[in-house]
PLY file of the C-alpha trace (Angstrom):
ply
format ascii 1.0
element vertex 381
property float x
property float y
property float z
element edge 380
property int vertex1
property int vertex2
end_header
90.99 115.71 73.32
89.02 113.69 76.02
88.51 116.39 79.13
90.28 115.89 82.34
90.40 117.23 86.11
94.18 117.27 87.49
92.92 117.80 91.62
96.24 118.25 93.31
97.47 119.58 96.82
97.00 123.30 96.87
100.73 123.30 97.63
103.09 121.16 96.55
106.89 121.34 98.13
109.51 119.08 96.64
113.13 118.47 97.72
115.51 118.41 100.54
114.41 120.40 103.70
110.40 120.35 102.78
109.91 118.15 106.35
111.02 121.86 107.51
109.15 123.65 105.33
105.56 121.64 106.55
106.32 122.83 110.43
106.78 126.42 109.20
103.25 126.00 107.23
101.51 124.46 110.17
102.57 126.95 112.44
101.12 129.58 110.67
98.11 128.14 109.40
97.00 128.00 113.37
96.06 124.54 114.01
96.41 123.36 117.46
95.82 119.60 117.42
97.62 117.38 115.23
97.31 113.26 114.68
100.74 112.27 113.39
100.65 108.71 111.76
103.55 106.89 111.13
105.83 103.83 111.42
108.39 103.25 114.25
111.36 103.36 111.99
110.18 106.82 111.29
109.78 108.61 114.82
113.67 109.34 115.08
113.42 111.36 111.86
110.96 113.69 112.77
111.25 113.23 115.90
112.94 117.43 115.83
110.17 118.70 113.78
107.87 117.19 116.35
109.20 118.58 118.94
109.54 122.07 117.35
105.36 121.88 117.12
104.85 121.08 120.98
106.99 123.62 121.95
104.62 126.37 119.94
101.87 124.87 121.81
100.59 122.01 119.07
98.91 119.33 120.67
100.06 116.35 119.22
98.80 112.51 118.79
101.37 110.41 117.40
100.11 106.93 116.37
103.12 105.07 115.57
101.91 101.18 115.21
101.00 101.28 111.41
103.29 98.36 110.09
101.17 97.01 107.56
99.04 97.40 104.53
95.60 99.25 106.56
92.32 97.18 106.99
88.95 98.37 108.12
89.65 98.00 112.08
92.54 99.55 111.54
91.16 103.19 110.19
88.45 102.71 113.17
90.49 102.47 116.05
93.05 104.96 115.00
89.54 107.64 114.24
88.35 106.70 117.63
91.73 108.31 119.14
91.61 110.90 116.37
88.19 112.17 117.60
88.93 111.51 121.45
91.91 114.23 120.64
89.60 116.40 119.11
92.04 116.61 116.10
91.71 119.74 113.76
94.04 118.25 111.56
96.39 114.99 110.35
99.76 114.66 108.81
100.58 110.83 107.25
104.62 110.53 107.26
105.64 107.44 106.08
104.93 105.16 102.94
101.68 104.24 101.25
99.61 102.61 104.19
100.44 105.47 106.49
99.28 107.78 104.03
95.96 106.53 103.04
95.16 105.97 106.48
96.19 109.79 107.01
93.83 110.60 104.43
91.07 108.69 105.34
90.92 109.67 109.06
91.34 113.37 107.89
88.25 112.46 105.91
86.21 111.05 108.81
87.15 113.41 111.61
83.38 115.07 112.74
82.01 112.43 109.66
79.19 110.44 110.49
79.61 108.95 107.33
79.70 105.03 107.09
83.42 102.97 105.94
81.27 100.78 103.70
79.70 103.55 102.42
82.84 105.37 101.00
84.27 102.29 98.64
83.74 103.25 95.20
84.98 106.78 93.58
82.81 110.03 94.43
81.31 108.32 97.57
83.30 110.54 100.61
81.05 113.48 101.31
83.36 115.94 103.27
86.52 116.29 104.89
86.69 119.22 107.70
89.92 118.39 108.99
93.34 119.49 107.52
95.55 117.22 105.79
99.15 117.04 105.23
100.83 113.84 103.46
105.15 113.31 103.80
106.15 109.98 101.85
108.92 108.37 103.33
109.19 106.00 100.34
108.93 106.11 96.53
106.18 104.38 95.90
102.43 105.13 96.05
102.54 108.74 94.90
99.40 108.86 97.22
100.50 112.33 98.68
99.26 113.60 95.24
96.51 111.67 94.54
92.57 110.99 95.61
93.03 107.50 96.12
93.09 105.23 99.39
93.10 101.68 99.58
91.67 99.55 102.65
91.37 95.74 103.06
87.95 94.99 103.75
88.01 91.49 106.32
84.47 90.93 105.81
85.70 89.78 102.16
89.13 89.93 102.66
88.84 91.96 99.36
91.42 95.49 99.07
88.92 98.01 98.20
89.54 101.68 96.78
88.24 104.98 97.69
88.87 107.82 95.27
87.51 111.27 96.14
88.34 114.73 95.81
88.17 115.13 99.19
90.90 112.47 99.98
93.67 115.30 98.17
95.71 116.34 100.75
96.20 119.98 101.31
99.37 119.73 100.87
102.45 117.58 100.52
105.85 117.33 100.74
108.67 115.45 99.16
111.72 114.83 100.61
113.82 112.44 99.16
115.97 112.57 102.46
113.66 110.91 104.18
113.84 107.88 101.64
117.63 107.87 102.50
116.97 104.90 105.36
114.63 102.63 102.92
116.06 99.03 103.30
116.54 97.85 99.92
113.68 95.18 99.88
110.75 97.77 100.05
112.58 100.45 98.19
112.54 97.41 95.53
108.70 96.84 96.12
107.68 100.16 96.16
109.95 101.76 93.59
108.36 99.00 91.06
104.38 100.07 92.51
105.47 103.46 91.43
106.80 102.04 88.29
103.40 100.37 87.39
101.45 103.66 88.52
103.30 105.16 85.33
103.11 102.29 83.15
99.73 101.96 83.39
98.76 105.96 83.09
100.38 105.67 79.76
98.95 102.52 78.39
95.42 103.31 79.80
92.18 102.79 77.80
91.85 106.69 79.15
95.35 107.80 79.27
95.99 111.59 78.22
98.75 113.86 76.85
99.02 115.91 79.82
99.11 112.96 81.96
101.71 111.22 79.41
104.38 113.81 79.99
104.29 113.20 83.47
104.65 109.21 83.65
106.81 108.73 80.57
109.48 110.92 82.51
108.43 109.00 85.23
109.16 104.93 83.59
112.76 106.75 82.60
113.67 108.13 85.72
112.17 104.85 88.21
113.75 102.40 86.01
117.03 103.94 85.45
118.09 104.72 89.54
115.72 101.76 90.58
118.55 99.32 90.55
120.63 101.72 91.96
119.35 102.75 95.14
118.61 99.17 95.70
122.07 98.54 95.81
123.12 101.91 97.54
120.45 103.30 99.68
122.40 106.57 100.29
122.97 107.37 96.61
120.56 110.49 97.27
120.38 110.91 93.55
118.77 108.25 92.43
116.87 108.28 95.92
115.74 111.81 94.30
115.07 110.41 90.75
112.24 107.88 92.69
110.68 110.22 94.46
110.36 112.13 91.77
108.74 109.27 89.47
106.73 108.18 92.38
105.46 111.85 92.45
104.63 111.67 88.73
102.82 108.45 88.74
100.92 109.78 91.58
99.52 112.86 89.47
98.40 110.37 87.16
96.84 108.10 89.49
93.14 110.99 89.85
92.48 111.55 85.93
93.94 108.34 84.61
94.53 105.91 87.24
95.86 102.02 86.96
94.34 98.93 85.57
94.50 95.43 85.59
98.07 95.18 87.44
96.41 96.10 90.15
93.31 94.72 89.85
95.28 91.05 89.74
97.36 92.43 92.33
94.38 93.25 94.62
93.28 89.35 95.57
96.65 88.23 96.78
97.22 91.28 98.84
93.73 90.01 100.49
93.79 86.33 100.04
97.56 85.52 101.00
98.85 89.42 102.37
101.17 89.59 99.55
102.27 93.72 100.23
101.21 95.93 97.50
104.37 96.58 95.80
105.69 92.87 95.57
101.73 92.01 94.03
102.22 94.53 90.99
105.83 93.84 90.76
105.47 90.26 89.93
102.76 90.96 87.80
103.87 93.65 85.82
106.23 91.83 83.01
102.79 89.60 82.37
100.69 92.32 82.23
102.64 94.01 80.01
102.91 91.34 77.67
99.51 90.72 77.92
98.29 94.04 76.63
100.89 94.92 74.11
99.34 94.09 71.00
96.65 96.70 72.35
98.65 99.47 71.92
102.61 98.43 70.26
103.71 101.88 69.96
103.10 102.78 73.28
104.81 99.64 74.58
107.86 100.52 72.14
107.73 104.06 74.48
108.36 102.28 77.17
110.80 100.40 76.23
112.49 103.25 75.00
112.58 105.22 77.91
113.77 102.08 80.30
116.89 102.43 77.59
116.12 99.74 75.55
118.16 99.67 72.34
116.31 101.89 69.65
116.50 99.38 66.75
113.92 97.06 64.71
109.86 97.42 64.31
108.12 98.87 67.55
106.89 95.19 68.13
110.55 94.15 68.23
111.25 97.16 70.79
108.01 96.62 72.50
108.94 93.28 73.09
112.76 93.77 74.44
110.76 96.26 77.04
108.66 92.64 78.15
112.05 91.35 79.13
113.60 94.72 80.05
110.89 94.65 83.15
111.44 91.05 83.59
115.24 91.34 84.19
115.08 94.84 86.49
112.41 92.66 88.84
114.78 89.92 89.12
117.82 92.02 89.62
115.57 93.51 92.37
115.55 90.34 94.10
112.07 89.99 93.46
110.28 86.65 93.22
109.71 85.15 89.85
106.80 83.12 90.78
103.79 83.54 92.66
103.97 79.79 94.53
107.46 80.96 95.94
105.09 83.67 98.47
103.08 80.66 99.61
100.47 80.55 97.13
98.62 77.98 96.77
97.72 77.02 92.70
94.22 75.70 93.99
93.19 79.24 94.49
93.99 79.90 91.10
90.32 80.29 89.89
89.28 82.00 93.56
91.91 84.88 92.89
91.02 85.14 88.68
86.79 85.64 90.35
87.87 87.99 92.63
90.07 90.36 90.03
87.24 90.46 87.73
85.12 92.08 90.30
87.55 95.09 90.30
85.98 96.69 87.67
86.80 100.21 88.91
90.55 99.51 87.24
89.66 96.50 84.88
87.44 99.11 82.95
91.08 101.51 82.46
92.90 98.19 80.74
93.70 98.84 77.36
92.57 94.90 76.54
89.40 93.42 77.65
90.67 91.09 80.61
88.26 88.08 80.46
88.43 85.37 83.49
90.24 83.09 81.25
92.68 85.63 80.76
93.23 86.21 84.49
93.51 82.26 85.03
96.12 82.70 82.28
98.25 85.37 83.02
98.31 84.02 87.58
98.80 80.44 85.88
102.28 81.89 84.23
103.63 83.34 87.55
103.32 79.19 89.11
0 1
1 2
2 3
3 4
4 5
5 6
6 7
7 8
8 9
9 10
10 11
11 12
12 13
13 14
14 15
15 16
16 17
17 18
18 19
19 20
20 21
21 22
22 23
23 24
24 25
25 26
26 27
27 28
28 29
29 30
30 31
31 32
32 33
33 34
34 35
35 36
36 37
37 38
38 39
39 40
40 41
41 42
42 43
43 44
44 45
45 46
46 47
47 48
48 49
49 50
50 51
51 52
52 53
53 54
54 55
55 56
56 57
57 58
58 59
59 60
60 61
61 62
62 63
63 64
64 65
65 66
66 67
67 68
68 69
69 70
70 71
71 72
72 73
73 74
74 75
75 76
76 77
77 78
78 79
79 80
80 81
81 82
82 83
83 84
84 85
85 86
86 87
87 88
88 89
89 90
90 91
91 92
92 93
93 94
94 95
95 96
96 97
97 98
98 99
99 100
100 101
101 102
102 103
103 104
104 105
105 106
106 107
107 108
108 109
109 110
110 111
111 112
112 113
113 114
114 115
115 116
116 117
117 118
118 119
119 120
120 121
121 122
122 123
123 124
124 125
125 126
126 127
127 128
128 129
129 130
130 131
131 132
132 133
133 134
134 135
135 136
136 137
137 138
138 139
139 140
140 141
141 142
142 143
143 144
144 145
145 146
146 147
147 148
148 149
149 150
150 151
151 152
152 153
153 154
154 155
155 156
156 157
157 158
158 159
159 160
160 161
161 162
162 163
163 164
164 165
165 166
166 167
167 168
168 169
169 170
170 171
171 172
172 173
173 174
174 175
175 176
176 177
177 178
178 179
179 180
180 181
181 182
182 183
183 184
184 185
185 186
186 187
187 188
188 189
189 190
190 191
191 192
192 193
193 194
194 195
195 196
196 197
197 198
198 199
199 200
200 201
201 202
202 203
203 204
204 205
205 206
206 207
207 208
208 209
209 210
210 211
211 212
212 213
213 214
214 215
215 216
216 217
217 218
218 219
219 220
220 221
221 222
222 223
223 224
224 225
225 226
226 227
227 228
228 229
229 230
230 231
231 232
232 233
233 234
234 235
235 236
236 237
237 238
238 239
239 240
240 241
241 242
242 243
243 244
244 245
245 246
246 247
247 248
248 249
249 250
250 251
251 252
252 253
253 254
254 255
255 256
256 257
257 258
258 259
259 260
260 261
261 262
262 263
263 264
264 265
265 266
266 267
267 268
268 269
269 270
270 271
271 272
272 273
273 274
274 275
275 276
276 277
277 278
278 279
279 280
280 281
281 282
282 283
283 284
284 285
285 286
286 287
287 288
288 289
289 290
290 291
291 292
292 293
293 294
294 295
295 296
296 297
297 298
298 299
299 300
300 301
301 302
302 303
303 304
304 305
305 306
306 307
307 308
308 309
309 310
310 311
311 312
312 313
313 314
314 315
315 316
316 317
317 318
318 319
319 320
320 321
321 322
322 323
323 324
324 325
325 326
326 327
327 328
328 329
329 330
330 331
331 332
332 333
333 334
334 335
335 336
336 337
337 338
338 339
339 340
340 341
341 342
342 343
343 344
344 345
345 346
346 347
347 348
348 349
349 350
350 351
351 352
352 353
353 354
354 355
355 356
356 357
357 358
358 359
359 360
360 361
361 362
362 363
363 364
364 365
365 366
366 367
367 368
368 369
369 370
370 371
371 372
372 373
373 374
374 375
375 376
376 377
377 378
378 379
379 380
């Protein structure tokens, strides 16, 4: 068995009441100035929980402008304010950009450390301030994991950072606060966390331990997916995503994704595609793509999204191609990649670019050559 490091919050909390539970923790681990990043249509939800700091004498920050995937300038005018504050600590409560940007300007608080420097896995240093992450969707699992992504403008390339020292200290789930997702980006982001599991398990590197988590994962997402698109208040299948988005997270350190993501990566810089809508359209390709690499593993899939048990794993593998093609579409998701406004001239641009993400492309369980890229972006036209 191939060894493997699971780094994970020192404490996890997970169900209704944990945005509670986090005050009660802060307040008696001492801290006394807190950056709060978030989105606007967050504030009135914590708005309490905020106010129940500053009234035990918390200082608080709360940067409320982050409405879209992070860049560069981004993380260094929100440290700038972090550092005027003299912050001791950060709490990210939203979705996936909030959160990496929560991690990463917990990371450079009182770090003289370079941006440029930290792209890569194993490049962050140190972190010295505390960390707390509170997703408000079901999507990134980043609360769990080491990862942060940034879009670089110099290259207008998304860029990872994976570190130990990007695991939050702790996080907290609370599918309540997924309750007010409009159903577009609980779509987008239920189908990210979809992919985080998918690829875990079909990884060149994936692992049992690992497995456990994102199988359950693929059954729970795409089973209540559907169903809290339709009914945002159905707080059990609100409850069944956050927990798969929670499992694909855990895989996301030891495992991590592959070349969904590393397609997904160029449009998200090129055209500002969001995350969640890249990987969702790519998936079904993907998938496809690397079956033959691994059938049974594909059949498990299938399986677990319900397909019908019946015929060779190829044949079940297979029904789980169109399986994910038919829950994007019922999503209300795109089928093609010239419907977002991209242009098919860029087709060889954005196939150069996604071979330069080695960092995932190395996980795929099939070589990915450029004429496979061309191939599988050239489908989705």
């Amino acid at each position: 068995m191939r060894l493997i490091s699971l780094l994970q919050p020192k404490k996890l909390s997970v169900g209704a009441g944990a945005l509670d539970l986090f005050a009660d923790d802060f307040l008696a681990a001492g801290y006394k100035s807190l950056v709060v990043l978030t989105a606007p249509p967050i504030v009135p939800l914590i708005s309490a929980t905020l106010d129940k700091l500053r009234q035990q004498g918390v200082k608080i920050m709360l940067i409320d402008s982050i409405q879209r995937e992070p860049t560069v300038t981004d993380l260094e005018n929100i440290l700038a304010l972090a550092e005027k504050a003299n912050a001791d600590s950060v709490v990210g409560i939203g979705g996936g950009s909030v959160l990496d940007l929560a991690k990463l300007v917990a990371a450079k608080i009182n770090n003289p450390q370079p941006i440029s420097g930290m792209f890569g896995t194993g490049f962050v240093k140190s972190r010295n301030a505390y960390l707390a992450c509170i997703p408000t969707t079901s999507g990134t699992g980043s609360e769990v994991s080491p990862n942060a992504i940034l879009l670089d403008e110099s290259d207008s390339m998304k860029k990872g950072i994976v570190s130990p020292f990007l695991v939050p200290d702790a996080a907290y789930v609370d599918p309540t606060l997924t309750l007010g997702l409009p159903p577009k980006f609980t779509a987008e982001t239920g189908l990210d966390a979809l992919c985080h599991c998918v690829e875990a398990y079909t990884n060149k590197f994936a692992h049992p331990v690992i497995d456990m988590y994102v199988l359950e994962g693929i059954r729970l997402i795409s089973r209540n997916l559907l169903t809290a698109v339709k009914d945002g208040k159905n707080l059990e299948a609100r409850t069944s995503l956050s927990l798969g988005s929670l499992y694909g997270g855990l895989g996301l350190g030891p495992v991590n994704t592959s070349a969904v993501h590393a397609l997904s990566y160029p449009l998200g810089g090129e055209f500002h595609i969001a995350h969640g809508l890249a990987n969702a359209i790519l998936l079904p390709e993907v998938f496809a793509f690397n079956m033959d690499s691994n059938v049974k593993k594909h059949a498990d899939i299938a399986l677990a999204m319900g397909v019908e048990n019946a015929g060779s794993d190829l044949d079940i593998a297979k029904k789980g191609v169109e399986a994910l093609r038919q829950l994007v579409r019922d999503c209300g998701i795109p089928a093609k990649l010239s419907d977002l406004g991209v242009d098919p001239a860029m087709l060889d641009k954005l196939a150069e670019n996604a071979l330069t993400v080695q960092r995932l492309l190395k996980n795929n369980p099939k070589e990915v050559r450029l004429e496979d890229a061309k191939a599988i972006y050239k489908k989705l036209f």
